[in-house]
Jmol script that loads the backbone (N, CA, C; Angstrom):
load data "model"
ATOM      1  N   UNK A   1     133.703  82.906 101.356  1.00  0.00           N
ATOM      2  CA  UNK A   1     133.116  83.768 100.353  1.00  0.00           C
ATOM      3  C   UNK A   1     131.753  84.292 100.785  1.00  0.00           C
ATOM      4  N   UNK A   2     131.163  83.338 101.824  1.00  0.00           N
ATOM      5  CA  UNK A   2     129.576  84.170 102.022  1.00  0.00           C
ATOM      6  C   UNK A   2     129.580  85.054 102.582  1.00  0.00           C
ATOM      7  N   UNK A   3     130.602  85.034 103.579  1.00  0.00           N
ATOM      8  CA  UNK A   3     130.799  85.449 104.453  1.00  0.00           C
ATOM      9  C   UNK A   3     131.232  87.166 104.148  1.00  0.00           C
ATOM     10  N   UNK A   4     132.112  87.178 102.904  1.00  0.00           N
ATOM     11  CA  UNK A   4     132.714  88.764 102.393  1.00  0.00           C
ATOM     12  C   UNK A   4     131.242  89.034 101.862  1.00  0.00           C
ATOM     13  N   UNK A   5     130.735  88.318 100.851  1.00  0.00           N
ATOM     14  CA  UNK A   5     129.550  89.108 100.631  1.00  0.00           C
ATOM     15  C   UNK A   5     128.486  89.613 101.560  1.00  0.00           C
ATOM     16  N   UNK A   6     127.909  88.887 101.967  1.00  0.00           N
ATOM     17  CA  UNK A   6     127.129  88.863 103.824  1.00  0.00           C
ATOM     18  C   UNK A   6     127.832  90.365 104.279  1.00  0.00           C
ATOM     19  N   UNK A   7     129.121  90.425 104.566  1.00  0.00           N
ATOM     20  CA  UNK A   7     129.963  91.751 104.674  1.00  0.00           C
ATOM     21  C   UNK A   7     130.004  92.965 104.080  1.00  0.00           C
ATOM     22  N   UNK A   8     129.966  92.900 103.054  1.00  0.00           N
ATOM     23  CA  UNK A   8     129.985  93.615 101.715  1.00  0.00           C
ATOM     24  C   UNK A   8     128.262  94.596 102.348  1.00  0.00           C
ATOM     25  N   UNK A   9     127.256  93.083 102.279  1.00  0.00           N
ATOM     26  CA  UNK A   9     125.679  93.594 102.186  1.00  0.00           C
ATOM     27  C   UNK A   9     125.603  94.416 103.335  1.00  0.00           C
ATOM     28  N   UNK A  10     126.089  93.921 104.352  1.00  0.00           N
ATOM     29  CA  UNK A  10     125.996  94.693 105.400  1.00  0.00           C
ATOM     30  C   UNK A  10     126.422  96.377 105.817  1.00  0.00           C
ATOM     31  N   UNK A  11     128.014  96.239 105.198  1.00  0.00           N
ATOM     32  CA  UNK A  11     128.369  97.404 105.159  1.00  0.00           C
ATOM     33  C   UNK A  11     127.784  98.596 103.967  1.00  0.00           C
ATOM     34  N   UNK A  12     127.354  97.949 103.110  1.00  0.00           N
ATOM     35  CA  UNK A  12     126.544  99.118 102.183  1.00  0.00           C
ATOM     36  C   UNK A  12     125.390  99.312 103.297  1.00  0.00           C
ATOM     37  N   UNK A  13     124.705  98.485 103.855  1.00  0.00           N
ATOM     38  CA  UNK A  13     123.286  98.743 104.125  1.00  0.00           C
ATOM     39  C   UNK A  13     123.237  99.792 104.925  1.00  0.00           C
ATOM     40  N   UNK A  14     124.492  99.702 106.424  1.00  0.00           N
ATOM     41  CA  UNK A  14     124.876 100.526 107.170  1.00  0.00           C
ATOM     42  C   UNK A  14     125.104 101.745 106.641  1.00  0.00           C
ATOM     43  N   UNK A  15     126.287 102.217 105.677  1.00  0.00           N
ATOM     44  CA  UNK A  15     126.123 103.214 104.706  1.00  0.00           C
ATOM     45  C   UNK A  15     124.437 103.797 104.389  1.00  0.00           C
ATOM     46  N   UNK A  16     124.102 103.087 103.818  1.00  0.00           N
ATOM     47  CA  UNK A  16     122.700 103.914 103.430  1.00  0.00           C
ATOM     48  C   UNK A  16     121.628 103.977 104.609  1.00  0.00           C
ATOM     49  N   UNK A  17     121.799 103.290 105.299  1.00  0.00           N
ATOM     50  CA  UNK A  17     121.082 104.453 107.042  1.00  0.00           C
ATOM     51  C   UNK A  17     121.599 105.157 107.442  1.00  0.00           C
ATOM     52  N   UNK A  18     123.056 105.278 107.641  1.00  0.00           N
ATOM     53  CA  UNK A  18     123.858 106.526 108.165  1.00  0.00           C
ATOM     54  C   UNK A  18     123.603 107.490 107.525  1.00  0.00           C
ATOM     55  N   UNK A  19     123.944 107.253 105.754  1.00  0.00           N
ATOM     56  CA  UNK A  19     124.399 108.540 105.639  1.00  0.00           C
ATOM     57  C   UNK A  19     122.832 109.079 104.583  1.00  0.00           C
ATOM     58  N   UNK A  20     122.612 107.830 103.226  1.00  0.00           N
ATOM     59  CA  UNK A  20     121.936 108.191 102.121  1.00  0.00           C
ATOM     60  C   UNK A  20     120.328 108.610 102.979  1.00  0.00           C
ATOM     61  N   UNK A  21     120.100 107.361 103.627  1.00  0.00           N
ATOM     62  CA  UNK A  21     118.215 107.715 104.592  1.00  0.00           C
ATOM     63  C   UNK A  21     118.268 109.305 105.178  1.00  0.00           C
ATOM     64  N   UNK A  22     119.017 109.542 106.203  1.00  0.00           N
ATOM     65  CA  UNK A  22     119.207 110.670 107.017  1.00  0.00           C
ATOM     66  C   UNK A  22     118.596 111.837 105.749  1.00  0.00           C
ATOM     67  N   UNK A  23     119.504 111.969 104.924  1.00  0.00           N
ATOM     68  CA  UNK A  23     119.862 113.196 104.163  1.00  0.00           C
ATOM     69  C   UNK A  23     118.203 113.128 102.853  1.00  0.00           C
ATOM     70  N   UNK A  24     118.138 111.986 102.384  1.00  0.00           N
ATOM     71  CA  UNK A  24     116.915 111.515 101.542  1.00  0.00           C
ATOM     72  C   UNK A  24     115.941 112.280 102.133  1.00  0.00           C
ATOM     73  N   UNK A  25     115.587 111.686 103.966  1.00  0.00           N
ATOM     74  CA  UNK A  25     114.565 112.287 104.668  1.00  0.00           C
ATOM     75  C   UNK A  25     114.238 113.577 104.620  1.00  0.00           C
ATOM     76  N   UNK A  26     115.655 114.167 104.937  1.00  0.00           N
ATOM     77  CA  UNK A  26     115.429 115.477 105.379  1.00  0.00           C
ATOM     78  C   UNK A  26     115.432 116.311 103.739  1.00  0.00           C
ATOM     79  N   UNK A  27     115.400 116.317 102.981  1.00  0.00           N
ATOM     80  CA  UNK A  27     115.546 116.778 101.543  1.00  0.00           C
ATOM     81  C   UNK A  27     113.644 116.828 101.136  1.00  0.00           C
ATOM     82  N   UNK A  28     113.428 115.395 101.549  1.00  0.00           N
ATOM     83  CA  UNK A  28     111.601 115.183 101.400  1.00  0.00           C
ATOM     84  C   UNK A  28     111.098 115.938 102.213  1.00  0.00           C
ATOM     85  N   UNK A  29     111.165 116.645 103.564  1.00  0.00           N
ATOM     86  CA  UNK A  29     110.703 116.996 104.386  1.00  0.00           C
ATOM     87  C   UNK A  29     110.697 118.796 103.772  1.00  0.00           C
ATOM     88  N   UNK A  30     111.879 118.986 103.683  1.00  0.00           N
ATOM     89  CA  UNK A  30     112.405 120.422 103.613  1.00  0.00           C
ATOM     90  C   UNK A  30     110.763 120.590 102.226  1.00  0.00           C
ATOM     91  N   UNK A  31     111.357 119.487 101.108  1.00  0.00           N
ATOM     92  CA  UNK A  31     110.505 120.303 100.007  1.00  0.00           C
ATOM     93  C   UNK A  31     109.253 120.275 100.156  1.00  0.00           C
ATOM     94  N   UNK A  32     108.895 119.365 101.343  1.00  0.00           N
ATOM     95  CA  UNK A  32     106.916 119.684 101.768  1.00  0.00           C
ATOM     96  C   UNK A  32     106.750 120.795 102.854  1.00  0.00           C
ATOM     97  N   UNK A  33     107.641 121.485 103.649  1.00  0.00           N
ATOM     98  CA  UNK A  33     107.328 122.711 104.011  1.00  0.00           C
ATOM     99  C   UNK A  33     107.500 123.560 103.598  1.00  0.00           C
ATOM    100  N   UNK A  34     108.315 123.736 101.931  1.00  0.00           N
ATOM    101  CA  UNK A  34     108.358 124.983 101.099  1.00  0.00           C
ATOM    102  C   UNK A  34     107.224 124.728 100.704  1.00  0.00           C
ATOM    103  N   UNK A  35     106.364 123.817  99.992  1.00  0.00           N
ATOM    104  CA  UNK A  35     105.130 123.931  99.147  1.00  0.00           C
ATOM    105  C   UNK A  35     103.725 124.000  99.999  1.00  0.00           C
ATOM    106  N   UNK A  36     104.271 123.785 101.401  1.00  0.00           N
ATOM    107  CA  UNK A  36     102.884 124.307 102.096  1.00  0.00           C
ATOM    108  C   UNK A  36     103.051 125.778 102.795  1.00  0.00           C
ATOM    109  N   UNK A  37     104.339 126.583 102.671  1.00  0.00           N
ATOM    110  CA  UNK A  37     103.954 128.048 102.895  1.00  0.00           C
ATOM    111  C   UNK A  37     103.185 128.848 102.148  1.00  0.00           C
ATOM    112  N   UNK A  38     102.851 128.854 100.799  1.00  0.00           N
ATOM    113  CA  UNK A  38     102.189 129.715 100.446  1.00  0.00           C
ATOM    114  C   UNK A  38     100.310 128.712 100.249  1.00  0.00           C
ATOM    115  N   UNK A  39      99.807 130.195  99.704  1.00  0.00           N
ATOM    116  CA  UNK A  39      98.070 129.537  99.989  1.00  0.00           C
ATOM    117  C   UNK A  39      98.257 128.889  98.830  1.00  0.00           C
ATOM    118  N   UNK A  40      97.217 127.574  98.910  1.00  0.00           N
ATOM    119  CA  UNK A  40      96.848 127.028  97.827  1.00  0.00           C
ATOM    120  C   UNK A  40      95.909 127.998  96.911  1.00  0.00           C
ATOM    121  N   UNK A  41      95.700 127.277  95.402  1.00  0.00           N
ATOM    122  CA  UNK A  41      94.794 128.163  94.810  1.00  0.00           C
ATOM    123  C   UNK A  41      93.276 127.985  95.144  1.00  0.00           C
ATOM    124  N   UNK A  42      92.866 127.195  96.006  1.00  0.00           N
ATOM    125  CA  UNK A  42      91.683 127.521  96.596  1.00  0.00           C
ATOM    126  C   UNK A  42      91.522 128.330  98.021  1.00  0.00           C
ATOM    127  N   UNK A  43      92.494 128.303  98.664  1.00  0.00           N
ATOM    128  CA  UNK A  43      92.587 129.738  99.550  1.00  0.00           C
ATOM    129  C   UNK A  43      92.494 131.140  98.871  1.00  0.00           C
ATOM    130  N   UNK A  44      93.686 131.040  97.754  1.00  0.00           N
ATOM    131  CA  UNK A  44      93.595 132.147  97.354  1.00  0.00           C
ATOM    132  C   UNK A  44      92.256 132.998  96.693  1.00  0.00           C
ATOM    133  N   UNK A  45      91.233 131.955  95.968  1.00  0.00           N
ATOM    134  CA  UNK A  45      89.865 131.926  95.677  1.00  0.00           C
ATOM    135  C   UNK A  45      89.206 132.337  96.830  1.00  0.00           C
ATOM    136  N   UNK A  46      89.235 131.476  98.060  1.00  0.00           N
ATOM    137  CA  UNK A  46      88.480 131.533  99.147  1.00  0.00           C
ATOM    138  C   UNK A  46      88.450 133.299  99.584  1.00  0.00           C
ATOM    139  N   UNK A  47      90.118 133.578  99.808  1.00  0.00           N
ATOM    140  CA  UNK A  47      90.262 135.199 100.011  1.00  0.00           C
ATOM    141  C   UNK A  47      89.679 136.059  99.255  1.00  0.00           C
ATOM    142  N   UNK A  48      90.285 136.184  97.929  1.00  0.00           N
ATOM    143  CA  UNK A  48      89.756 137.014  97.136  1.00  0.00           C
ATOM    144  C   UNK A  48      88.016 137.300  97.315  1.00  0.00           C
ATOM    145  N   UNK A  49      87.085 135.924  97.194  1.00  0.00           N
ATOM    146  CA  UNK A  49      85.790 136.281  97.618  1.00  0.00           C
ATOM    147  C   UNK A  49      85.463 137.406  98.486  1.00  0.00           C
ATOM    148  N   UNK A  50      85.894 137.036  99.739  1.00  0.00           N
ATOM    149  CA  UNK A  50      85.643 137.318 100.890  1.00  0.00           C
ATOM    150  C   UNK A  50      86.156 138.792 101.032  1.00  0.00           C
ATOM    151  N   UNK A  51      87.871 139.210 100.603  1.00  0.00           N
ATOM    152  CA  UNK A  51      87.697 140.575 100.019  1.00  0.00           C
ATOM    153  C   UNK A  51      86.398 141.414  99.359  1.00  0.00           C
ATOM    154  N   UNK A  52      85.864 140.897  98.289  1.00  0.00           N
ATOM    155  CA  UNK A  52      85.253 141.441  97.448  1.00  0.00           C
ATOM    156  C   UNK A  52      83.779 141.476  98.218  1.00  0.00           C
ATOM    157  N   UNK A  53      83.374 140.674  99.162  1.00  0.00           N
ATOM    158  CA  UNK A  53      82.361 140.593 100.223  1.00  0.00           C
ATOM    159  C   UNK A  53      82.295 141.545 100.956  1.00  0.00           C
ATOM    160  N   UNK A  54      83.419 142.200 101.941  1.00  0.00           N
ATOM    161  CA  UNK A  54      83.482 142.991 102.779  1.00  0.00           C
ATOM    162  C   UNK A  54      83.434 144.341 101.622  1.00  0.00           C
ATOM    163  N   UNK A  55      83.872 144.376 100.395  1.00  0.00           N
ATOM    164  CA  UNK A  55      84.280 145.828  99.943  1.00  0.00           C
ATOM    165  C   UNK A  55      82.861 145.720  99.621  1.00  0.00           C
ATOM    166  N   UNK A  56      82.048 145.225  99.501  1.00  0.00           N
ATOM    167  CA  UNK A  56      80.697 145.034  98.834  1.00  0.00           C
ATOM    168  C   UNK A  56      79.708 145.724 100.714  1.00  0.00           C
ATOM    169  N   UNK A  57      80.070 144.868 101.329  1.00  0.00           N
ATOM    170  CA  UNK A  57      79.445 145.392 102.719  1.00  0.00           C
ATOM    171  C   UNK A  57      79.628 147.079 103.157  1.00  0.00           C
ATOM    172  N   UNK A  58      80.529 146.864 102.892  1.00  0.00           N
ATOM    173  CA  UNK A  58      81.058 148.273 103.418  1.00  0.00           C
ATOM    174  C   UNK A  58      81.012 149.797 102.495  1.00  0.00           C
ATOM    175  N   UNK A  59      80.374 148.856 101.748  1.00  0.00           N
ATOM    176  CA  UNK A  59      79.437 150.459 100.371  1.00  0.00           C
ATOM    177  C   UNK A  59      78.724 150.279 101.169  1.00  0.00           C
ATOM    178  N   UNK A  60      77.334 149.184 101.640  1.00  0.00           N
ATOM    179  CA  UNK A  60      76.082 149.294 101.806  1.00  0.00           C
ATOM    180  C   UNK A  60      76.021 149.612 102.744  1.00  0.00           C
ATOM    181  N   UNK A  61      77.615 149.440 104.039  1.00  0.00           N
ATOM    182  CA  UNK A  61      77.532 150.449 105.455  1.00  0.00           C
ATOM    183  C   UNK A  61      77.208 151.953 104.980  1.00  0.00           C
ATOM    184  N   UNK A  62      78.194 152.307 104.374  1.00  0.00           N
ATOM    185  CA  UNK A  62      78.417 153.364 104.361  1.00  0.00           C
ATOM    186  C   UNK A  62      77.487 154.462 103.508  1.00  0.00           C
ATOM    187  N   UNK A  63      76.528 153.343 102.675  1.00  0.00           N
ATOM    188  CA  UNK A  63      75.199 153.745 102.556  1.00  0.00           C
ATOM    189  C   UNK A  63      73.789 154.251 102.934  1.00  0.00           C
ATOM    190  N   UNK A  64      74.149 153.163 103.540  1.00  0.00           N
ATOM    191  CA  UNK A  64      72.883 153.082 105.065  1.00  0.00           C
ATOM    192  C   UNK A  64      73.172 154.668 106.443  1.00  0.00           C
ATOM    193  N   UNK A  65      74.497 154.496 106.385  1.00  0.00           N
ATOM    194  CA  UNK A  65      74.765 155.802 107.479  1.00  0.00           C
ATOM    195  C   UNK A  65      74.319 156.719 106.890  1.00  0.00           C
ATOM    196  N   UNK A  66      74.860 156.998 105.865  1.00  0.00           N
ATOM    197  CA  UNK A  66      74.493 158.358 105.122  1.00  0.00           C
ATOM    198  C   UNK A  66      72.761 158.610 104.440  1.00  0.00           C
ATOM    199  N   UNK A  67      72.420 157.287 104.866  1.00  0.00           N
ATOM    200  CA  UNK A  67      70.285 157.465 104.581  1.00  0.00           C
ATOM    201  C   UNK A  67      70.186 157.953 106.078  1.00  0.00           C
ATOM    202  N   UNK A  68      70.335 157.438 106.808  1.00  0.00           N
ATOM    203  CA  UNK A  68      69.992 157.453 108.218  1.00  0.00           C
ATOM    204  C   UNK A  68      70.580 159.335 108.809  1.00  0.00           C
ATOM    205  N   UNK A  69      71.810 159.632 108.084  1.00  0.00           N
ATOM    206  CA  UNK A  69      71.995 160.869 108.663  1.00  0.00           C
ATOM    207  C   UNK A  69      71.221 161.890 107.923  1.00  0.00           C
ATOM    208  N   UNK A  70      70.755 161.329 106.973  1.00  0.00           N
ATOM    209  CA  UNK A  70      69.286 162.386 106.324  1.00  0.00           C
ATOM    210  C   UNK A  70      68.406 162.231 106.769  1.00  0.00           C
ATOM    211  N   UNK A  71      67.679 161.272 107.270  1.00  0.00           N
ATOM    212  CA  UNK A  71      66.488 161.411 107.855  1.00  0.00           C
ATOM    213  C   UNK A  71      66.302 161.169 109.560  1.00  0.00           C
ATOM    214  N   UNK A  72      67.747 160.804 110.102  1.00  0.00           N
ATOM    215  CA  UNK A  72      67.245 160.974 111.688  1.00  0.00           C
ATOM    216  C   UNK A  72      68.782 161.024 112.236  1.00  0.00           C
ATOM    217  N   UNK A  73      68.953 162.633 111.609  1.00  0.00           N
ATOM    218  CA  UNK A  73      70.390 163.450 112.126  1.00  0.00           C
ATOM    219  C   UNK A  73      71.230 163.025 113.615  1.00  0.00           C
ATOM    220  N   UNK A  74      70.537 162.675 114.122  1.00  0.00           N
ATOM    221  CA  UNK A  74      70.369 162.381 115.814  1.00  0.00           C
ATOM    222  C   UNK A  74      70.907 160.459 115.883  1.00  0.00           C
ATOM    223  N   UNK A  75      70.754 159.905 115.445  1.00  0.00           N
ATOM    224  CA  UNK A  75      70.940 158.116 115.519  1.00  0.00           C
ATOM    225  C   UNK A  75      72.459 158.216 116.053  1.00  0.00           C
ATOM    226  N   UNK A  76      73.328 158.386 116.006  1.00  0.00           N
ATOM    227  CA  UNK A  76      74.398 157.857 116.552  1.00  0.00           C
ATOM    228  C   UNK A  76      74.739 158.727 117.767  1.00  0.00           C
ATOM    229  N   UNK A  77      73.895 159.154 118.066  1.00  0.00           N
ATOM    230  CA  UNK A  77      73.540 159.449 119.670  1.00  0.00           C
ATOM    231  C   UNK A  77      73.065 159.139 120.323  1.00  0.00           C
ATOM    232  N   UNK A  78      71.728 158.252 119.691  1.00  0.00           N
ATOM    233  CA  UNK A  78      70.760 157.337 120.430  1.00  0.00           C
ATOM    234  C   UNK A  78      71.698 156.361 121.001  1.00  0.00           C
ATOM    235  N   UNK A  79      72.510 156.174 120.454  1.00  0.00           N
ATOM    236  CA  UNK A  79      72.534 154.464 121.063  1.00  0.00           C
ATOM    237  C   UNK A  79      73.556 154.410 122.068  1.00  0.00           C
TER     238      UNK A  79
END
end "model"
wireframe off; spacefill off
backbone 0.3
color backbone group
């Protein structure tokens, strides 16, 4: 009798490394590289800033050129 059970334990255990672990693993794995493709919501924060940084820079470029081509027509020839 210990011996069928002992048997019994064994052959489930085998079962669940073959087949249940394998498939468990790969199921956990799959659903942590769907939830790390997109940005977190502090990337997405991080971006948005940094958008709104450059659109902010790039008035005060495009500010600055247009002072500079009023008063020294000639600058982007100097250099």
């Amino acid at each position: 009798m210990t011996t069928t059970v002992f048997g019994m334990l064994s052959a489930l255990a085998i079962v669940f490394m073959v087949v249940v672990l394998p498939v468990w693993l790969l199921l956990h794995y799959l659903t942590k590289m769907k939830s790390l493709r997109g940005l977190s919501a502090e990337d997405e924060a991080t971006l948005e800033k940094l958008w709104k940084s450059s659109a902010a820079m790039e008035e005060r470029i495009n500010t600055l050129e247009t002072i500079l081509d009023e008063h020294h027509p000639n600058w982007r020839n100097a250099q």
